[in-house]
VMD Tcl script that draws the C-alpha trace (Angstrom):
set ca {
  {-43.29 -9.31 -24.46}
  {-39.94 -9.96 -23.79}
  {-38.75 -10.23 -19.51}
  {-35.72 -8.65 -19.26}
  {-32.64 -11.46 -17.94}
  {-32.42 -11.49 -14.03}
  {-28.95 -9.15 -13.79}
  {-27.22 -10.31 -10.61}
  {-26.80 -7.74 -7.87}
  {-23.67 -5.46 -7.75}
  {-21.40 -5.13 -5.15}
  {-21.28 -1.62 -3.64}
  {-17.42 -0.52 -3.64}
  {-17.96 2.92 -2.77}
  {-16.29 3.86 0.68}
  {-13.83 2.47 2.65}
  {-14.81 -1.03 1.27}
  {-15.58 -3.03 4.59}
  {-17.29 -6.23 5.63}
  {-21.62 -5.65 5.57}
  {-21.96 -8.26 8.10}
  {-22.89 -10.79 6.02}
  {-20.28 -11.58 3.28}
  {-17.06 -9.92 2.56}
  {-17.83 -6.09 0.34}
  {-14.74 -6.79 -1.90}
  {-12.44 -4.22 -2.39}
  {-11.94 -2.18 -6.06}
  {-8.80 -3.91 -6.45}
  {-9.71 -7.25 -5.98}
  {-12.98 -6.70 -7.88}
  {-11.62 -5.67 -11.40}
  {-8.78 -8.46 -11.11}
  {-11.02 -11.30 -10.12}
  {-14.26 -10.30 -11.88}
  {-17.97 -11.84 -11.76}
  {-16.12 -15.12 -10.92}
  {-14.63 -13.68 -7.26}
  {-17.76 -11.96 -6.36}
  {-20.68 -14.15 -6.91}
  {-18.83 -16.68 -4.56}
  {-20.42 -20.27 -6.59}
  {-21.60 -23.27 -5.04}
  {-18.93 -26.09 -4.53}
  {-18.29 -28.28 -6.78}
  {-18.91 -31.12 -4.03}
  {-21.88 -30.24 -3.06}
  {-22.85 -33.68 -0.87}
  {-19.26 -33.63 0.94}
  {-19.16 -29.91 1.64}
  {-23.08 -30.32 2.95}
  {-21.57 -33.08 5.05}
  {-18.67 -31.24 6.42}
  {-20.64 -28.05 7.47}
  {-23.13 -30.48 9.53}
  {-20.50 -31.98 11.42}
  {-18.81 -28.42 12.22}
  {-22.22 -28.20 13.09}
  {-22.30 -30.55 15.93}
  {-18.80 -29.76 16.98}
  {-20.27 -26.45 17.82}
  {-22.67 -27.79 20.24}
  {-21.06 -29.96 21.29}
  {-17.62 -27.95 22.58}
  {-19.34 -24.76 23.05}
  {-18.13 -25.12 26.94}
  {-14.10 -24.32 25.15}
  {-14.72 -20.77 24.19}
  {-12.94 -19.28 26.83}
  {-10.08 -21.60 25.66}
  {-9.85 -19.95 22.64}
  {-10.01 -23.64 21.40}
  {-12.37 -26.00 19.33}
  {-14.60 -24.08 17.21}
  {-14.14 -20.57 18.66}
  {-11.47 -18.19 17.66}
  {-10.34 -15.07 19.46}
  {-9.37 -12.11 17.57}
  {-7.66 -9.60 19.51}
  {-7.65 -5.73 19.42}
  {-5.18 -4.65 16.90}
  {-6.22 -7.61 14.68}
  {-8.82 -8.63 12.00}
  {-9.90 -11.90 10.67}
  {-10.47 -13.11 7.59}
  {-13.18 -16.04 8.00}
  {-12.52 -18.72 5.27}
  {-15.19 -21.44 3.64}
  {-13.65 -23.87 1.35}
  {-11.03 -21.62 0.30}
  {-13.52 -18.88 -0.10}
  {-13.03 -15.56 1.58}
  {-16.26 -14.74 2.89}
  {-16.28 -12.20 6.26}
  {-13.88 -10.03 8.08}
  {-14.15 -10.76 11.56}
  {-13.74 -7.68 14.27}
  {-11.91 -8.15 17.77}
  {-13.93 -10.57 20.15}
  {-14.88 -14.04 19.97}
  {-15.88 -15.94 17.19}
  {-17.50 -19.33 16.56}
  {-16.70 -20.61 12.92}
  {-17.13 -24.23 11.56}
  {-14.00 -25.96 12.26}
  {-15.00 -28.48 9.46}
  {-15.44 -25.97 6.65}
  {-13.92 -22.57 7.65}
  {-10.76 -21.19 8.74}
  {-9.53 -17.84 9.80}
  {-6.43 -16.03 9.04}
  {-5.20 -13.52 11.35}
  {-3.88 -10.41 10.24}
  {-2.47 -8.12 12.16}
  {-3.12 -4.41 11.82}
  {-0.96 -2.64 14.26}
  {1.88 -0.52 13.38}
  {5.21 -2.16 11.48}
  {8.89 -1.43 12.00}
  {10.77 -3.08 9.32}
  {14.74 -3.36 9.64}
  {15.94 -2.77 6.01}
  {18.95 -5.33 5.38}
  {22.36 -3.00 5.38}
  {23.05 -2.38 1.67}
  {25.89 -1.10 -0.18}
  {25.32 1.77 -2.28}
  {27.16 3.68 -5.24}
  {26.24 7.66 -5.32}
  {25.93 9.35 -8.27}
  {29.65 10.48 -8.27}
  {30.52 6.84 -7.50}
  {31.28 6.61 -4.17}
  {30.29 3.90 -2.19}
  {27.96 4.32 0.89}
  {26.60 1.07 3.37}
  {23.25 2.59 4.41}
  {21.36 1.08 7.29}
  {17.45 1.90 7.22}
  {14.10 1.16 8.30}
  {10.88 1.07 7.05}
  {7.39 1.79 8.98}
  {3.93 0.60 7.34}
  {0.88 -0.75 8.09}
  {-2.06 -3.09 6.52}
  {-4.79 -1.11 5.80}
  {-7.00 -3.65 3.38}
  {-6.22 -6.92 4.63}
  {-7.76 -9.08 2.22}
  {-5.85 -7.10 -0.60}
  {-2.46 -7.88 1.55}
  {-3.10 -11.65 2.12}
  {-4.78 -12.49 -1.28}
  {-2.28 -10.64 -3.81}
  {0.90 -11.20 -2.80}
  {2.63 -14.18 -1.39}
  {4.32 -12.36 1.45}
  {3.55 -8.83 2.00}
  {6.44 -8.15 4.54}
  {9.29 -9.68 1.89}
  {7.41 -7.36 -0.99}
  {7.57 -4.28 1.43}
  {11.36 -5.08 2.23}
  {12.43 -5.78 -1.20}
  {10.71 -3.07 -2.66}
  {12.89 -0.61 -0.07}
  {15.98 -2.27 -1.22}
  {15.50 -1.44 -4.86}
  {14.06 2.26 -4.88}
  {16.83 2.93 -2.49}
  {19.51 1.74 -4.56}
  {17.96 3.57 -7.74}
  {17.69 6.97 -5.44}
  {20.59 6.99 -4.15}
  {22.43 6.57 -8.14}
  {20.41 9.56 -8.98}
  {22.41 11.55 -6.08}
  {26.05 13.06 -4.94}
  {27.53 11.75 -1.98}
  {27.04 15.25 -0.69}
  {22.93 15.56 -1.53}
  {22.68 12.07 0.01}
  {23.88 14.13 3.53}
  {22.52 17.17 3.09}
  {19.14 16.30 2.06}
  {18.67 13.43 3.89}
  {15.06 14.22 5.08}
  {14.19 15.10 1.65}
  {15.35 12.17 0.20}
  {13.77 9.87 2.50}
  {10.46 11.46 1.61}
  {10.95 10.90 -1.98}
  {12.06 6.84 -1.18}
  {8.58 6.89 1.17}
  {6.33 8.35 -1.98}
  {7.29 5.81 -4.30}
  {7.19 2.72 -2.54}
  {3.72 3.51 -1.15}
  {2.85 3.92 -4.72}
  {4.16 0.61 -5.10}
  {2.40 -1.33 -2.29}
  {-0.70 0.46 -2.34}
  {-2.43 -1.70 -4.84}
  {-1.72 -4.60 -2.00}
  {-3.51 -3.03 0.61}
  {-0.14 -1.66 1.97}
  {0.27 1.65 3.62}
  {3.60 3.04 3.86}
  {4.40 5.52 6.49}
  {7.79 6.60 6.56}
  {11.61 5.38 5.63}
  {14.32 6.81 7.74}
  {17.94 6.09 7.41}
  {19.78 5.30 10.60}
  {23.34 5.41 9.62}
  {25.07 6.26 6.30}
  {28.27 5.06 6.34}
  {31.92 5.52 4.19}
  {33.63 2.16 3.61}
}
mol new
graphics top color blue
foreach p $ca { graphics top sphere $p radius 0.5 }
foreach p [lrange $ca 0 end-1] q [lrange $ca 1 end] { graphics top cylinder $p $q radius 0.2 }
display resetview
């Protein structure tokens, strides 16, 4: 009779896609990018050195366990507002909620990310309307991370994508419109830049709230 190949357990990536408490539940995104390869999280390489390491983070913990309240040594604070992303090796391998946080300092890192609210100054741009007049627009952007491991993992620097981003649907809106839409329907216009650069960040873990145009300006 032929047994049946052991078939590796599958990730659950139904909901919000949060931590279980034991190793990271990856999100959709980052499973069907990274594959198998991402979620099975394999056994270094270096087995003997990376053994070696984790016992010595091991009695650095012990040892310093009197400098948590320091926020020093091998204990990390994460503060409300914030999540971290506990490292091993490189690996991602827990988010880490508000409170403190022992972690090997040997083998594992954590990288803060904050969650809180974002107000981005757009950089002033000069614009040509659709009847070609020129308009210097000051702006700003408000977002927020809403998958962190998505924003830290896939993209180099999230702010710079989310600022960039602005710059160019902006300047491809505002071509599509008359000098006297681009007054008039302000508000609706702003809604429209909002739509399609959350489209565009959203696959980052990026949550775009609203764009609003402080001054619109003749030259």
């Amino acid at each position: 009779m032929n047994v049946p190949a052991h078939q590796p357990n599958k990730i659950d990536l139904g909901g919000d896609y949060r931590g279980d408490g034991h190793g990271l539940t990856l999100s959709k995104q980052i499973h069907s990018e990274y594959g198998e390869a991402f979620q099975k999280n394999p056994v270094d390489n270096a087995s003997g050195y990376a053994g070696c390491l984790k016992c010595c983070g091991s009695i650095q913990q012990c040892a310093c366990c009197i400098c948590a309240p320091c926020n020093c040594g091998p204990v990390r604070r994460v503060t409300t507002g914030q999540i971290g992303l506990l490292m091993e090796f490189g690996r991602l391998i827990k988010k880490l909620e508000p409170g403190l946080h022992t972690f090997n300092n040997f083998s594992q890192q954590i990288i803060m990310v904050d969650l809180r609210t974002v107000i981005l100054d757009v950089p002033r741009q000069s614009l040509l309307t659709k009847d070609n007049v020129s308009v210097i627009v000051d702006a700003f952007v408000t977002y927020k991370i809403v998958i962190p491991e998505l924003a830290i993992f896939k993209v180099d620097n999230y702010q710079h994508l989310v600022s960039y981003s602005t710059q160019g649907v902006m300047k491809t809106i505002v071509a599509e419109r008359n000098l006297s839409e681009l007054l008039i329907n302000r508000a609706e216009i702003e809604k429209a830049i909002t739509t399609i650069i959350d489209e565009k960040t959203d696959d980052f873990g990026i949550k775009v709230i609203s764009i609003e145009t402080k001054t619109i300006n003749l030259p």
